[in-house]
N, CA, C and O atoms as a Tinker XYZ file with bonds, in Angstrom:
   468  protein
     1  N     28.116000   99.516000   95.387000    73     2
     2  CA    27.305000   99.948000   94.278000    64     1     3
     3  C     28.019000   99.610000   92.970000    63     2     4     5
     4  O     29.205000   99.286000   93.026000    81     3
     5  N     27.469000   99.655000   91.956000    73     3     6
     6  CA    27.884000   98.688000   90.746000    64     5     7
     7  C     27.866000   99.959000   90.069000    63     6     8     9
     8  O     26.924000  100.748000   90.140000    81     7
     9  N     29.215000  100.194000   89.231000    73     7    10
    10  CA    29.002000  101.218000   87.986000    64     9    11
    11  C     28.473000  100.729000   86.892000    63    10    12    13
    12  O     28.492000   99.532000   86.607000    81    11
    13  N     27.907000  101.726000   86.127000    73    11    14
    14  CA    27.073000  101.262000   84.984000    64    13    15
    15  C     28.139000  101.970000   84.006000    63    14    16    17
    16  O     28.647000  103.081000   84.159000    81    15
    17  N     28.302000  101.259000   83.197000    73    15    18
    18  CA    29.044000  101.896000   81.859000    64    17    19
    19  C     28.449000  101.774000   80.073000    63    18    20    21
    20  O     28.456000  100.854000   79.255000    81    19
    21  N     28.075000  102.898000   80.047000    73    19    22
    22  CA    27.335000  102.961000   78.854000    64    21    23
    23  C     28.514000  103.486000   77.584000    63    22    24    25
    24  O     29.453000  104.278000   77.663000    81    23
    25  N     28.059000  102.764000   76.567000    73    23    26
    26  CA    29.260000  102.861000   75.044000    64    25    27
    27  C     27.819000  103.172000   73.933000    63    26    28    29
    28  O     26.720000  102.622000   74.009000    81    27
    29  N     28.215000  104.109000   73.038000    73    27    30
    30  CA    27.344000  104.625000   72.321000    64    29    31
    31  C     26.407000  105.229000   72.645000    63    30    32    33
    32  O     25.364000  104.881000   72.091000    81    31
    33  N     26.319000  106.328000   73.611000    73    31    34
    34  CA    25.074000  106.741000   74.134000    64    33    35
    35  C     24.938000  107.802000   73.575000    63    34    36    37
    36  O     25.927000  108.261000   73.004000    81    35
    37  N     23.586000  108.601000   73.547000    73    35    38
    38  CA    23.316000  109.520000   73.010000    64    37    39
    39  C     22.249000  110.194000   74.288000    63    38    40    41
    40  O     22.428000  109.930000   75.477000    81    39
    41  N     20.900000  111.284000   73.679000    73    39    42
    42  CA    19.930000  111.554000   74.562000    64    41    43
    43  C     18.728000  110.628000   74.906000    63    42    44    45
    44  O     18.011000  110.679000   75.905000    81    43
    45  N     18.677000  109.871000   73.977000    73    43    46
    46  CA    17.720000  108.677000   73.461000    64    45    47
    47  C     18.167000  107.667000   74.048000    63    46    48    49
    48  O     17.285000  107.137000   74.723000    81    47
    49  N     19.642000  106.887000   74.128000    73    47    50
    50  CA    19.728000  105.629000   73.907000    64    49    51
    51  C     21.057000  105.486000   73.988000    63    50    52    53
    52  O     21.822000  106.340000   73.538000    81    51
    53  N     21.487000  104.319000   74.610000    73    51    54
    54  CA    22.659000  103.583000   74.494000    64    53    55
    55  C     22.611000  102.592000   73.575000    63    54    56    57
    56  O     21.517000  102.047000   73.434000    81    55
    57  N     23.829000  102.089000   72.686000    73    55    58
    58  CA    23.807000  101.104000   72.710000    64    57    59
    59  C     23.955000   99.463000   73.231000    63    58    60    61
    60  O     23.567000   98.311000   73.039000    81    59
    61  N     24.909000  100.408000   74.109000    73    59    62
    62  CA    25.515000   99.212000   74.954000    64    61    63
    63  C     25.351000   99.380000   76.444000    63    62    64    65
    64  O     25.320000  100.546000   76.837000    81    63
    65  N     25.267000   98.650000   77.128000    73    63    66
    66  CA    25.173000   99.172000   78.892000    64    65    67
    67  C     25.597000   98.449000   79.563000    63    66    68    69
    68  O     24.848000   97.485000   79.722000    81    67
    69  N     26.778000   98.386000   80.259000    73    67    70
    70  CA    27.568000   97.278000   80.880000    64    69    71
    71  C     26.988000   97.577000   82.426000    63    70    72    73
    72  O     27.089000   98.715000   82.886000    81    71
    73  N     26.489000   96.693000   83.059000    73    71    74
    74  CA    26.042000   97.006000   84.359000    64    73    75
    75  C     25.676000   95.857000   85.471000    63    74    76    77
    76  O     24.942000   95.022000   84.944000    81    75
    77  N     25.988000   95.518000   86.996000    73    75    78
    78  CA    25.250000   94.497000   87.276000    64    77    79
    79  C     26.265000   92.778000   86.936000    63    78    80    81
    80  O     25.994000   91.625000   87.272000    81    79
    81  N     27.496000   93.377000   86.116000    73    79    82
    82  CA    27.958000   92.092000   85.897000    64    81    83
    83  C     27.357000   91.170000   84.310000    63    82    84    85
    84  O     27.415000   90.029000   83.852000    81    83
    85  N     26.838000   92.409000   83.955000    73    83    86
    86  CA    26.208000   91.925000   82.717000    64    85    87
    87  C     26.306000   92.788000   81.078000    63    86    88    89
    88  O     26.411000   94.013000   81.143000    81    87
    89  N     26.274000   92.186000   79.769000    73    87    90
    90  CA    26.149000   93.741000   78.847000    64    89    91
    91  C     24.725000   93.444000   77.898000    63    90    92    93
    92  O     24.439000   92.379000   77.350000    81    91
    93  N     24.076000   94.496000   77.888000    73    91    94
    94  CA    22.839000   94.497000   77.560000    64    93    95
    95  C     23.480000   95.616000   76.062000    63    94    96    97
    96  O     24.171000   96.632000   76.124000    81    95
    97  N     22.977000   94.992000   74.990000    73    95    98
    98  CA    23.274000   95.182000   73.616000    64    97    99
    99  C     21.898000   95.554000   72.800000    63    98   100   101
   100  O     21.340000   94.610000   72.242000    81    99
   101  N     21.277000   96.929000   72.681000    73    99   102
   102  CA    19.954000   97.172000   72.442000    64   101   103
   103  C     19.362000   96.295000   70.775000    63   102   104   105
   104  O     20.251000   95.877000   70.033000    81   103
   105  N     18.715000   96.213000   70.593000    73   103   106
   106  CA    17.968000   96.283000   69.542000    64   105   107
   107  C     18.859000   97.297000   68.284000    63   106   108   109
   108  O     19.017000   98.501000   68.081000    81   107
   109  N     19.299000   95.995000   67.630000    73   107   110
   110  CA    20.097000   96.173000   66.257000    64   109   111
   111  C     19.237000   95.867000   65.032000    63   110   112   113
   112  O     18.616000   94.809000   64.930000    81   111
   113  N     19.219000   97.006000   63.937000    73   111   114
   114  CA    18.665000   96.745000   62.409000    64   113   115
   115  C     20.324000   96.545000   61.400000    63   114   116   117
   116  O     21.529000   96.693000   61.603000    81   115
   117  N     19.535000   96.187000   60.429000    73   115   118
   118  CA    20.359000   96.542000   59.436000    64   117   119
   119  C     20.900000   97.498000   58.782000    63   118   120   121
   120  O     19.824000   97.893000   58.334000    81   119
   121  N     21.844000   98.409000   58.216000    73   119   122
   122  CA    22.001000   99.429000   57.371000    64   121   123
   123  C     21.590000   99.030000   55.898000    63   122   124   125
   124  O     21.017000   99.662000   55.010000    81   123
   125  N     21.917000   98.203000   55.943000    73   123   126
   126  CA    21.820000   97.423000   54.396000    64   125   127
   127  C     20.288000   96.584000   54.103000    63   126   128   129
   128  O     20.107000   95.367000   54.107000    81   127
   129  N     19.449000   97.497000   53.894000    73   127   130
   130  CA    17.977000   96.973000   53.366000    64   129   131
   131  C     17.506000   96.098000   51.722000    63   130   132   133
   132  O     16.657000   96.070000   50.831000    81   131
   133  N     18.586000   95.584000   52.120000    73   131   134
   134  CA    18.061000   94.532000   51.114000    64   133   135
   135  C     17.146000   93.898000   51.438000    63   134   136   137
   136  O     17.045000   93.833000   52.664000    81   135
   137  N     15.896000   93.026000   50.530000    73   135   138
   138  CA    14.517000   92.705000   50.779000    64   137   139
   139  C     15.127000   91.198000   51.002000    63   138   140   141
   140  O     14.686000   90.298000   50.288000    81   139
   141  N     16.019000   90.941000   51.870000    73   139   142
   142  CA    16.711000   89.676000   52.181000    64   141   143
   143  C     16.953000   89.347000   53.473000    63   142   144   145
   144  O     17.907000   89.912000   54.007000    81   143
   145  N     16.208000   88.433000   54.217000    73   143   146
   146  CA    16.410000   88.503000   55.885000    64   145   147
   147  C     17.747000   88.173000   55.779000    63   146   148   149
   148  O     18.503000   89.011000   56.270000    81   147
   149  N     18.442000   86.865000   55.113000    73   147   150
   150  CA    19.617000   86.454000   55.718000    64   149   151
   151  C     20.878000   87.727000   55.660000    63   150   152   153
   152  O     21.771000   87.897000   56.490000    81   151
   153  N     20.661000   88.382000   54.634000    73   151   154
   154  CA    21.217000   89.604000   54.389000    64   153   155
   155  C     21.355000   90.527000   55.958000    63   154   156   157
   156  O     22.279000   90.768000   56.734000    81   155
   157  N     19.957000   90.844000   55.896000    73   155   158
   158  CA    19.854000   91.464000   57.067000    64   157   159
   159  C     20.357000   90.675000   58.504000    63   158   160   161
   160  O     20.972000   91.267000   59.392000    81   159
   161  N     20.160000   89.919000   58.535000    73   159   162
   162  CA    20.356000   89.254000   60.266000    64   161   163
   163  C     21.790000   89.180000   60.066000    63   162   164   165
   164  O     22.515000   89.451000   61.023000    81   163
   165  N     22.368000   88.804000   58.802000    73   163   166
   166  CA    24.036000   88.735000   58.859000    64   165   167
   167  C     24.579000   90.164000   59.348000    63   166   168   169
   168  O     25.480000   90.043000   60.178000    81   167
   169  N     24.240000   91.507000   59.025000    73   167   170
   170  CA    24.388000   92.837000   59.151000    64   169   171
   171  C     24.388000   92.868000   59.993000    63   170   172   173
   172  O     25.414000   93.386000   60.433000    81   171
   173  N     23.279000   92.370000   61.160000    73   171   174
   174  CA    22.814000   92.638000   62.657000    64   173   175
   175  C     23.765000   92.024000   63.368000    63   174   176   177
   176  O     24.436000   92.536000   64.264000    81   175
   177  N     23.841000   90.568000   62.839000    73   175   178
   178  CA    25.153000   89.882000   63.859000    64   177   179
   179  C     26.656000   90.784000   63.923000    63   178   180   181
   180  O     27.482000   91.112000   64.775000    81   179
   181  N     26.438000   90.941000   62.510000    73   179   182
   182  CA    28.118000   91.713000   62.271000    64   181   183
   183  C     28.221000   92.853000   63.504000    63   182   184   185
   184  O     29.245000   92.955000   64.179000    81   183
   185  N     27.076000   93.669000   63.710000    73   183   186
   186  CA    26.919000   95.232000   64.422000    64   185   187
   187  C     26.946000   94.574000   65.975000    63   186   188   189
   188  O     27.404000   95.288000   66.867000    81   187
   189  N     26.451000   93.193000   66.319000    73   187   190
   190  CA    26.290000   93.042000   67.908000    64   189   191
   191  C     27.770000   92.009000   67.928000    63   190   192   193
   192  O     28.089000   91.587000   69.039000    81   191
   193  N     28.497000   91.681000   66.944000    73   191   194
   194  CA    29.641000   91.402000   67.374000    64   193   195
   195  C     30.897000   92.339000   67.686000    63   194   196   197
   196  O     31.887000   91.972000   68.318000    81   195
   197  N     30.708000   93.537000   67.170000    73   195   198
   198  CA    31.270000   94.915000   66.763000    64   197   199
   199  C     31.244000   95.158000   68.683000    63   198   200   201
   200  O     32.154000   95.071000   69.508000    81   199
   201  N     29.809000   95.473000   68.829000    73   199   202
   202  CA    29.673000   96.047000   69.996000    64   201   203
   203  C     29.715000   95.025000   71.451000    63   202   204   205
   204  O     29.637000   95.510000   72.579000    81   203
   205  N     29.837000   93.716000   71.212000    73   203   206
   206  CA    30.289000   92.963000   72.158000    64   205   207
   207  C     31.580000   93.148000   72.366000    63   206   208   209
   208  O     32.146000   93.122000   73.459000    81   207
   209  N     32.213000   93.396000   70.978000    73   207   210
   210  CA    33.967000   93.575000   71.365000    64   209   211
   211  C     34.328000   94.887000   72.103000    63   210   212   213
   212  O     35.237000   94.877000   72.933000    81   211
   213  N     33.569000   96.129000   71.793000    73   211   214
   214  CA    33.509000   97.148000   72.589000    64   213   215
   215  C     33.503000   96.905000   73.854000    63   214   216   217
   216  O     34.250000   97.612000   74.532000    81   215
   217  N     32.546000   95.684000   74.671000    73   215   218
   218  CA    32.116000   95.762000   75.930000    64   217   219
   219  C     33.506000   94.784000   76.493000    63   218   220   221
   220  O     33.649000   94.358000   77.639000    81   219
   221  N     34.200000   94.638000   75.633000    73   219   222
   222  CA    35.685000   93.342000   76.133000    64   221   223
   223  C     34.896000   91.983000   76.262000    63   222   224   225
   224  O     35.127000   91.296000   77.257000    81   223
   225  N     33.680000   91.399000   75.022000    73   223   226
   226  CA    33.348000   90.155000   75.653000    64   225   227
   227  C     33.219000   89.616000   73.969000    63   226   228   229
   228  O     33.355000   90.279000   72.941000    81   227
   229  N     33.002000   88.616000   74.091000    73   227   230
   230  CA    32.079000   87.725000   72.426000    64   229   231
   231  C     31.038000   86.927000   72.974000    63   230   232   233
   232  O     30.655000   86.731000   74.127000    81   231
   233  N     30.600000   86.432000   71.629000    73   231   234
   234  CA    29.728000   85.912000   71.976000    64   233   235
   235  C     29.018000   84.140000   72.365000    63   234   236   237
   236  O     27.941000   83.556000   72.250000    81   235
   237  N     30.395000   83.851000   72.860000    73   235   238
   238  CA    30.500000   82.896000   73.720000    64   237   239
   239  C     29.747000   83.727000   75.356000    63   238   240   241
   240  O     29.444000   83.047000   76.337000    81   239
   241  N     29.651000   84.596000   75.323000    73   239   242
   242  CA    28.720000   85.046000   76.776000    64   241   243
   243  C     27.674000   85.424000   76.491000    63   242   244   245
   244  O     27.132000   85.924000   77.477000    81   243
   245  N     27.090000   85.453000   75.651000    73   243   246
   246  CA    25.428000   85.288000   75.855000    64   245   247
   247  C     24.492000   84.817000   76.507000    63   246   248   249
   248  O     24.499000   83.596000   76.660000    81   247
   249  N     23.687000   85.394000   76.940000    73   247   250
   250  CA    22.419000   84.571000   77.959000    64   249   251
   251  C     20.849000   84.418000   76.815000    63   250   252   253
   252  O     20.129000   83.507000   76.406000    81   251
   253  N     20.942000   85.962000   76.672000    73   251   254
   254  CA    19.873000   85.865000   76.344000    64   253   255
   255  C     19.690000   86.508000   74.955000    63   254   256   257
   256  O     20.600000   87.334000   74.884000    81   255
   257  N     18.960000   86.547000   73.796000    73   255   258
   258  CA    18.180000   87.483000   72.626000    64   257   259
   259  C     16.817000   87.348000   72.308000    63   258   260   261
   260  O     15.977000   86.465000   72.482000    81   259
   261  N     16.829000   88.654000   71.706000    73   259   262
   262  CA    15.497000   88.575000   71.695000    64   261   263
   263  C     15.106000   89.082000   70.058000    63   262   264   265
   264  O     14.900000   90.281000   69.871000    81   263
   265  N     15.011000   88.018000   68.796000    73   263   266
   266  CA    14.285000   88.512000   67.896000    64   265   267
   267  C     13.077000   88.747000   67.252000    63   266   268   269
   268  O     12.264000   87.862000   66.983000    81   267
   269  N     12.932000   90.090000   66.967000    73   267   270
   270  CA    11.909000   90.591000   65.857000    64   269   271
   271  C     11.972000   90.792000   64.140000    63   270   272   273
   272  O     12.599000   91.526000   63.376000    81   271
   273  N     11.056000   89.815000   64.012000    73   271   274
   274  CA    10.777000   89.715000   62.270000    64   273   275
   275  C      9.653000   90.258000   61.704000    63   274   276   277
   276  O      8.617000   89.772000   62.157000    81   275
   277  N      9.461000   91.382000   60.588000    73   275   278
   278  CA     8.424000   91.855000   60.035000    64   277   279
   279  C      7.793000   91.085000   59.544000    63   278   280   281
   280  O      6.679000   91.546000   59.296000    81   279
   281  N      7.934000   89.903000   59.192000    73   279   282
   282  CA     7.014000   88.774000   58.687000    64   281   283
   283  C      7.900000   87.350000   59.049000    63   282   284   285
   284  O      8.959000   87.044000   58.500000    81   283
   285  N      7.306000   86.676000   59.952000    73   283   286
   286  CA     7.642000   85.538000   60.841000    64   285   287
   287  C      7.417000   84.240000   59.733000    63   286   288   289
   288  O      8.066000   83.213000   59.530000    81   287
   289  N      6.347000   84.727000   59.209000    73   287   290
   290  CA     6.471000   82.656000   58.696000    64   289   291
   291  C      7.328000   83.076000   57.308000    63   290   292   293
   292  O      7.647000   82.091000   56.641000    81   291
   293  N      7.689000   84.178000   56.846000    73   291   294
   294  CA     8.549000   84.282000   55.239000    64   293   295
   295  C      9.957000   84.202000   55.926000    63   294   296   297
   296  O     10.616000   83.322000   55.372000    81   295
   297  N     10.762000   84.918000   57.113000    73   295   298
   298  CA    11.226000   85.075000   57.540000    64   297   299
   299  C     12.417000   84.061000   58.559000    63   298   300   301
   300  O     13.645000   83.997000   58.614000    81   299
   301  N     11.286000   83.377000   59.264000    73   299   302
   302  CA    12.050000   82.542000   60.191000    64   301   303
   303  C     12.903000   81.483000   60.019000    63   302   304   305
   304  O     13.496000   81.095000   61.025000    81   303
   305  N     13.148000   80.800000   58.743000    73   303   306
   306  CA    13.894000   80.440000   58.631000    64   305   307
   307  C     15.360000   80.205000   58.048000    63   306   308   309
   308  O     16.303000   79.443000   58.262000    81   307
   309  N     14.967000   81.553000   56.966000    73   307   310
   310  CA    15.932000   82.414000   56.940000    64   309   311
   311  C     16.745000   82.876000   57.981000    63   310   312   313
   312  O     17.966000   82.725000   58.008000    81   311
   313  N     15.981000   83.518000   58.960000    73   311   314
   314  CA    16.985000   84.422000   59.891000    64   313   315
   315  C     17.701000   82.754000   60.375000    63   314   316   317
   316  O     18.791000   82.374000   59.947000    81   315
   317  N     16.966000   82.061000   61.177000    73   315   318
   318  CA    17.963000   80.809000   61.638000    64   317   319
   319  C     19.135000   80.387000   61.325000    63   318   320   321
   320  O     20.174000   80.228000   61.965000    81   319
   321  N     18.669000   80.141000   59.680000    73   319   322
   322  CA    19.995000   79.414000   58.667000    64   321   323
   323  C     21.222000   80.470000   59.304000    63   322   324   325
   324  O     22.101000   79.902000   59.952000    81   323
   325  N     21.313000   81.830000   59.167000    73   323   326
   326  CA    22.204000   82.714000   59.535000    64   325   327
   327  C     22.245000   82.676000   60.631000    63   326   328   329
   328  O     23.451000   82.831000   60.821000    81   327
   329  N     21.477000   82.507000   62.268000    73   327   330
   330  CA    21.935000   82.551000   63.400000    64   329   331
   331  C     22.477000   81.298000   63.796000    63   330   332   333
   332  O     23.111000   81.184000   64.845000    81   331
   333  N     22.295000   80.487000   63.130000    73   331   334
   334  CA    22.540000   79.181000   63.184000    64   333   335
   335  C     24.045000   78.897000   63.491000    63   334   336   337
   336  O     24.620000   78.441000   64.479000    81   335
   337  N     24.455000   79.332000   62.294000    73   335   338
   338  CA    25.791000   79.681000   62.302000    64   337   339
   339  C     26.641000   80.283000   62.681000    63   338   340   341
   340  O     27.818000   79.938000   62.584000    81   339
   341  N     26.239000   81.320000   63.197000    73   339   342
   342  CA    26.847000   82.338000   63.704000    64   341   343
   343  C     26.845000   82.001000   65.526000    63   342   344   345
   344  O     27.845000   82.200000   66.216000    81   343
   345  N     26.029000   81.671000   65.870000    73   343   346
   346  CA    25.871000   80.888000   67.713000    64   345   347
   347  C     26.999000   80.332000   67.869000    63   346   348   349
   348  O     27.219000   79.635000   66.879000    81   347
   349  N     27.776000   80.284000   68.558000    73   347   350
   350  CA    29.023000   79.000000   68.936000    64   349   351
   351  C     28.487000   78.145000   69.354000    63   350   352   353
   352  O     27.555000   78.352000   70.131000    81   351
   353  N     28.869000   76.830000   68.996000    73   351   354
   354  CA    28.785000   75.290000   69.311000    64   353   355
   355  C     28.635000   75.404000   71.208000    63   354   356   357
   356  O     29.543000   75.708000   71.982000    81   355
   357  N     27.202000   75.053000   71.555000    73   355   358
   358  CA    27.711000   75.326000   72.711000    64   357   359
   359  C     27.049000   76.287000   73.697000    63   358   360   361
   360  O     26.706000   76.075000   74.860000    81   359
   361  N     26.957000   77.326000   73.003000    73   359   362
   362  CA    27.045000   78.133000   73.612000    64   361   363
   363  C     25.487000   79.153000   72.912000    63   362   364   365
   364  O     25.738000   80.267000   72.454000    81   363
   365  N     24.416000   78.793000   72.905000    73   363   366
   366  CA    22.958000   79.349000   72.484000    64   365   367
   367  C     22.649000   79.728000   74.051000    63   366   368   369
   368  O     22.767000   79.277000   75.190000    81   367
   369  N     22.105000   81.030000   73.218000    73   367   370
   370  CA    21.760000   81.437000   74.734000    64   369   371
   371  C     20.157000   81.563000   74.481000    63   370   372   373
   372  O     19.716000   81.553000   73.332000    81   371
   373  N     18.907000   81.741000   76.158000    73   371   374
   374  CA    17.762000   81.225000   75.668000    64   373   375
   375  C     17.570000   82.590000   74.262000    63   374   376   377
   376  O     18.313000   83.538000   74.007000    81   375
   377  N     16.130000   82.099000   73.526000    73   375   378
   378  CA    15.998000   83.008000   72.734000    64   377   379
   379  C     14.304000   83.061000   72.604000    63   378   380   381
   380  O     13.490000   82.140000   72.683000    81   379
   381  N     14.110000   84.476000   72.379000    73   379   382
   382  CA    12.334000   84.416000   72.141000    64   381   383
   383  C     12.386000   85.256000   70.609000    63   382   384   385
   384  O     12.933000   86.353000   70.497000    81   383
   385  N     11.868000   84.695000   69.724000    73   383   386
   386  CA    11.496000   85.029000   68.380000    64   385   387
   387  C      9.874000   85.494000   68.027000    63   386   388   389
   388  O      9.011000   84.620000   68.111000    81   387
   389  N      9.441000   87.035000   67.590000    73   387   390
   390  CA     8.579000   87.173000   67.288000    64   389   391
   391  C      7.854000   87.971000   66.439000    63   390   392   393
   392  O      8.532000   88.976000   66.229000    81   391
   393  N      6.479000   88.039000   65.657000    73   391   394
   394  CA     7.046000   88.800000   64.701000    64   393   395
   395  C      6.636000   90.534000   65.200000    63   394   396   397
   396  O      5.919000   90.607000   66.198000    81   395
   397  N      6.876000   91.284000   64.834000    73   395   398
   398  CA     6.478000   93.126000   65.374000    64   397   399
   399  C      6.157000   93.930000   63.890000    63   398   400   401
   400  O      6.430000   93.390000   62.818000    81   399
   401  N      5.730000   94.874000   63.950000    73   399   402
   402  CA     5.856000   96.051000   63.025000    64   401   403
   403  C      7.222000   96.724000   63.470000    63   402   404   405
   404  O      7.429000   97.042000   64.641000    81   403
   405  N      8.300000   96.951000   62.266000    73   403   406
   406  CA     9.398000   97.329000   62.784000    64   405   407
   407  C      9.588000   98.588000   62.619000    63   406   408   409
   408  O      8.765000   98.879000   61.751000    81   407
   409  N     10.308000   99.790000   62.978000    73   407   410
   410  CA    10.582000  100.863000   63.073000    64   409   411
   411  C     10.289000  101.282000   61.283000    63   410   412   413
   412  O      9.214000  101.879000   61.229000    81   411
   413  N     10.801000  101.169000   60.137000    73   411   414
   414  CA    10.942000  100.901000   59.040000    64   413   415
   415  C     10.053000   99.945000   57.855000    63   414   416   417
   416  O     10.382000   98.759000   57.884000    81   415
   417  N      9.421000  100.151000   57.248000    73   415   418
   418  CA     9.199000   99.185000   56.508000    64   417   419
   419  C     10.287000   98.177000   56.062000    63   418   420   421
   420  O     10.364000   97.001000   56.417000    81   419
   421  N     11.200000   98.912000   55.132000    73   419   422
   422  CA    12.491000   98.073000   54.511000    64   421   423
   423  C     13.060000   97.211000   55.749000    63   422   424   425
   424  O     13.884000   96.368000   55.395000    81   423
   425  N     12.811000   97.249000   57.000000    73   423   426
   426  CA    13.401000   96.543000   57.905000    64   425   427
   427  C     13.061000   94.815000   58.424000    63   426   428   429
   428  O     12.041000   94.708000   59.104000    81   427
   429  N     13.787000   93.590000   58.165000    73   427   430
   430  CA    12.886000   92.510000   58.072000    64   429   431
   431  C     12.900000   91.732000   59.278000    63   430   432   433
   432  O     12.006000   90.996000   59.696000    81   431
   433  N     14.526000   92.091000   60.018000    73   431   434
   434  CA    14.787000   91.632000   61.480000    64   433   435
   435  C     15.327000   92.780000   62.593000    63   434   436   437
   436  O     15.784000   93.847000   62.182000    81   435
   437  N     15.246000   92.501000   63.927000    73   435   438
   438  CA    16.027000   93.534000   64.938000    64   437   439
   439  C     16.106000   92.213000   65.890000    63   438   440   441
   440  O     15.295000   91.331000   66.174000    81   439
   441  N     17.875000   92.570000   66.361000    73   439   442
   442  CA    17.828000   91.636000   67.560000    64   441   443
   443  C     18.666000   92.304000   68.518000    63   442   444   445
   444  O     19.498000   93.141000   68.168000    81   443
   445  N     18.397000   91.820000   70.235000    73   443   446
   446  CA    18.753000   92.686000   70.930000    64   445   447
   447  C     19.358000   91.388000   71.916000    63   446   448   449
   448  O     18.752000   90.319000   71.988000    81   447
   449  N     20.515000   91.628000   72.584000    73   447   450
   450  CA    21.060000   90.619000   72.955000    64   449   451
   451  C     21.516000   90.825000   74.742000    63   450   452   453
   452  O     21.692000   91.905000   75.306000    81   451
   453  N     21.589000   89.930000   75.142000    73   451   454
   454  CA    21.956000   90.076000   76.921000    64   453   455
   455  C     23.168000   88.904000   77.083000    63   454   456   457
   456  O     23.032000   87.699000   76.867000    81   455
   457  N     24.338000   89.576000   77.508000    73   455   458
   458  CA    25.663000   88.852000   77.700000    64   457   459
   459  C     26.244000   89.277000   79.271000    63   458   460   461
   460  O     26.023000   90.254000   79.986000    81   459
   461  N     27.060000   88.099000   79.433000    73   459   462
   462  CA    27.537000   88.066000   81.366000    64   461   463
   463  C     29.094000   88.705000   80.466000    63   462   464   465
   464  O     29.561000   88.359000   79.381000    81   463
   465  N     29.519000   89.631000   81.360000    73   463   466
   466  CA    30.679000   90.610000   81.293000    64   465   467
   467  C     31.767000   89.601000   81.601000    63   466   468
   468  O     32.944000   89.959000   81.655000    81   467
């Protein structure tokens, strides 16, 4: 049987869930609501690199993410320019981009990420 190890949990929610040989990294916003995606998605990367290091991994192990943008065609290429960069050479893992109503108005991206332990 496989232990599951959860980091940041609360009654609601983990953030992190190491389980299976894998770390599942929930759905990250920004703190910093500036009316600026790249702003924001830089915030988000900063918080799922934070919590990849928690799980002992980076993000050279990624498989999978999954982003949400409050407005997709103002948005998308903004967030890119910033994930762009931030992806290692190499190492993109698949990705599905789409747009949602987000928890927040002030909120312009959330991304939630799936990495091999």
């Amino acid at each position: 049987m496989t232990d599951i190890v959860r980091i940041e949990t609360n009654q609601r929610m983990s953030r992190v869930v190491k389980a299976g040989g894998l770390v599942f990294v929930g759905g990250q916003t920004s703190a910093d609501h500036a009316p600026d995606v790249k702003v924001q998605t830089a915030k988000v990367l900063e918080k799922i690199d934070g919590f990849l290091e928690k799980a002992g991994i980076d993000r050279t192990r990624l498989v999978s993410a999954q982003v949400w943008l409050s407005d997709i065609s103002r948005d998308f290429a903004g967030m890119n320019e910033v994930w762009d960069a931030w992806v290692p050479q190499g190492c993109a893992p698949t990705r599905a981009t789409v747009q949602a109503k987000l928890a927040a108005p002030e909120l312009l991206v959330e991304i939630a990420v799936v990495a091999l332990a």
